[in-house]
Phi, psi and omega in degrees: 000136192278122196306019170245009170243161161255131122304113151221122167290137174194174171244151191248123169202113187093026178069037184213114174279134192286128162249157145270188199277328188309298205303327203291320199284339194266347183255357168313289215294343180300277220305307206287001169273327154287049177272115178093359177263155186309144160216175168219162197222130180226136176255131184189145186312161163228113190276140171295125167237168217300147203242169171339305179278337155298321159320292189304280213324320193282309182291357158290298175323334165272304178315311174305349239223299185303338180300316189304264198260018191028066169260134167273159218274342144332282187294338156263010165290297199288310172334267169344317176298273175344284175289357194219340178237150178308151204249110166314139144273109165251181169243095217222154202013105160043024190211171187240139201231151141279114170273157167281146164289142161277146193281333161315346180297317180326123171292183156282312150324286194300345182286322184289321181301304194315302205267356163257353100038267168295319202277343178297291244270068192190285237286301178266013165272352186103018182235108176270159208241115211254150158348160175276275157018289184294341181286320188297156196148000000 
């Protein structure tokens, strides 16, 4: 995060976001070091995203898959990215590209959709998969 911007977190409850006395001092002081200057203020739900071990799980499921067909796994990353989550518009020197979402982007939920998913489209190449369950250890 580029150090002129703040995160803060809070639970909403009854249409009043819960601050601490901390969080209220850190955007007091934000705001009164931007004085006369323009701010945007951006609100938006927060999602659990997706944790280490949903990571490791989805690159074991890509290595078997590569072990499977010989793809590298790298390249079924992006497959995948490519076939199953939306494809950004960005903006970069003046011109507009399309990107792959990244899975760090991923709630949890969406990460479990994404990698069963994936485990149909193994399934109906003949490539069994193994289980989230069956790895730990």
């Amino acid at each position: 995060m580029p150090k002129d911007q703040i995160y803060i977190s809070a639970q909403v409850e009854n249409g009043v976001a819960k601050w601490t006395d901390e969080q209220r001092e850190i955007m007091r002081k934000s705001i009164a070091s931007l004085d006369g200057k323009r701010v945007r203020i951006w609100i938006e739900e927060e999602k659990n995203r997706r944790s280490i071990e949903h990571n490791s799980y989805y690159w074991v499921i890509l290595t078997y898959i590569q072990d499977e067909t010989g793809n590298d796994k790298n390249f079924l990353h992006d497959f995948f990215r490519r076939k199953y989550l939306p494809i950004k518009e960005v903006e970069a020197f003046g011109k507009r590209f399309e990107s792959l979402t990244s899975t760090t982007e991923l709630s949890v939920g969406e990460m479990m959709e994404y990698t069963d998913k994936i485990k149909i489209f193994a399934a109906e190449w003949g490539i069994t998969l193994p289980e989230r369950d069956q790895i730990r250890g």
